[in-house]
C-alpha positions as MATLAB code, in Angstrom:
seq = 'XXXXXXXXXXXXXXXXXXXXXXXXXXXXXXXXXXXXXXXXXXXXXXXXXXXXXXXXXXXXXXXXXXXXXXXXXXXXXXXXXXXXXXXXXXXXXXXXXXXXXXXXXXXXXXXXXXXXXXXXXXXX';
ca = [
      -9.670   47.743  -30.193;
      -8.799   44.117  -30.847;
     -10.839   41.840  -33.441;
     -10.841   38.342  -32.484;
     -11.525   35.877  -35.560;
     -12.169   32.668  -34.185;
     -14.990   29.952  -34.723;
     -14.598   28.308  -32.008;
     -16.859   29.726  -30.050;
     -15.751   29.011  -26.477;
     -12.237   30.121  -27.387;
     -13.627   33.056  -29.124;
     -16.036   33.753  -26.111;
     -12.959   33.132  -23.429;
     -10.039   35.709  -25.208;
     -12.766   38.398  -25.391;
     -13.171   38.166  -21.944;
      -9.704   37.496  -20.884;
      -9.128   41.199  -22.731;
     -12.420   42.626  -21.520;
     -11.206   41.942  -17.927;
      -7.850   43.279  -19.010;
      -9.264   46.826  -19.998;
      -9.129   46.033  -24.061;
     -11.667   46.685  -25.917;
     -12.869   43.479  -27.962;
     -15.053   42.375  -31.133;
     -15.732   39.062  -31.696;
     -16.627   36.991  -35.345;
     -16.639   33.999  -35.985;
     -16.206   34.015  -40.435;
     -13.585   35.228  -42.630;
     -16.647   36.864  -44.456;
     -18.012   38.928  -40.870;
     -14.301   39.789  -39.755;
     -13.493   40.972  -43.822;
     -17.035   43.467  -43.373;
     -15.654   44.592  -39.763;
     -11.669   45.221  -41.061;
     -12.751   47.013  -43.973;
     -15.758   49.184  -42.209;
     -15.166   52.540  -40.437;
     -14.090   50.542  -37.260;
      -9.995   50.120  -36.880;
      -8.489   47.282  -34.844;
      -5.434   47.821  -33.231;
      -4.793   44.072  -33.092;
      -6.259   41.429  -35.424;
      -6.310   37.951  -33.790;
      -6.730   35.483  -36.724;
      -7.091   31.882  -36.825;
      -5.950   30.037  -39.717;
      -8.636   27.473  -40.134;
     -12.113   29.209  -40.903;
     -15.593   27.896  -42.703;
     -15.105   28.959  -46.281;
     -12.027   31.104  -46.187;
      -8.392   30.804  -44.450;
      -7.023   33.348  -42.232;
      -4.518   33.866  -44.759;
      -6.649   34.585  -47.042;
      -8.588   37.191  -45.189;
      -5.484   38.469  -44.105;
      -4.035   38.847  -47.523;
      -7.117   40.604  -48.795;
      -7.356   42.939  -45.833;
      -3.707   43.400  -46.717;
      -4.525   44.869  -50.221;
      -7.364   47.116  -49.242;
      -4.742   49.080  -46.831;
      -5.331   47.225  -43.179;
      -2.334   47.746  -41.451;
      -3.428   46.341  -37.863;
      -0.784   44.116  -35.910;
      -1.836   40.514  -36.417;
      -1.048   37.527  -34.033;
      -2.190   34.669  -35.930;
      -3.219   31.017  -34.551;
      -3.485   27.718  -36.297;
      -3.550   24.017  -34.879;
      -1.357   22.415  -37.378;
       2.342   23.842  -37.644;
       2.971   24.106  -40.905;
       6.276   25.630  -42.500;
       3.920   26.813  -45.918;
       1.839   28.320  -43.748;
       4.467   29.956  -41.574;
       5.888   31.375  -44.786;
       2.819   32.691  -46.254;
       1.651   34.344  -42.983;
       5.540   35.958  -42.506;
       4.937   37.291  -45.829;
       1.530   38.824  -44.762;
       3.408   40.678  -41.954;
       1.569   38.274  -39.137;
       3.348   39.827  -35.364;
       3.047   36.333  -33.727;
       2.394   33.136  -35.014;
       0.771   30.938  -32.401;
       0.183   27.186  -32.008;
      -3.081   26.195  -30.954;
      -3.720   24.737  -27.667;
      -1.963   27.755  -26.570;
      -1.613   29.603  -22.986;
      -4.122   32.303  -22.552;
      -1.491   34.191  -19.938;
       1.446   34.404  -22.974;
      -1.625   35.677  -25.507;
      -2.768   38.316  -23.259;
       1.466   39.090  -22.601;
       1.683   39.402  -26.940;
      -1.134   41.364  -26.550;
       0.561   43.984  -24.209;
       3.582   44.148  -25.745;
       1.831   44.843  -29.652;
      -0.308   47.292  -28.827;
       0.505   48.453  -24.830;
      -1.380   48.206  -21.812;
      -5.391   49.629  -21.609;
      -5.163   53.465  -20.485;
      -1.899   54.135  -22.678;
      -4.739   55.656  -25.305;
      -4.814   52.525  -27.384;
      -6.949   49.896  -27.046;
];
């Protein structure tokens, strides 16, 4: 299952289908504080898309806590401004990929594949 943690709405709304259509299995919030209650619930994400730039929080700083209470999902994290700080902090977090933002939806859904396989392999 794949958590997408986007506020962007339209982006949000077009990777969960771009999976969906794929055969993933997708969740969709759009706050550090409704993706932090879904990571550390009984659900687990295979995959954590994160973007950096959130109302109230950072990515990295939802990552970082989710970090501490034990989440170990693969993360491919997204932010608009390319920042080396950033970079560093999120390396540190164990991010998988760090993506720039306007980014092709094709490569994503490739990441995707390659973190956590292909639907049907018995991950999702």
């Amino acid at each position: 299952m794949v958590l997408i943690v986007e506020d962007e709405k339209l982006l949000a709304k077009t990777l969960a289908n771009a999976l969906k259509d794929a055969g993933y299995q997708a969740v969709v919030t759009h706050s550090a504080e409704q993706a932090e209650k879904r990571l550390l619930g009984d659900d687990h994400f295979d995959l954590v898309i994160l973007d950096q730039k959130l109302p109230r929080a950072t990515g990295l700083e939802l990552l970082k806590s989710a970090r501490e209470h034990g989440v170990d999902s693969k993360v491919i994290f997204m932010t608009a401004f390319d920042n080396r700080d950033v970079k560093a902090k999120a390396k540190k977090l164990e991010v998988d990929e760090y993506v720039r933002k306007p980014f092709d939806l094709d490569g994503i859904m490739h990441q995707v594949s390659v973190l956590i396989g292909e639907p049907g392999n018995g991950r999702r």
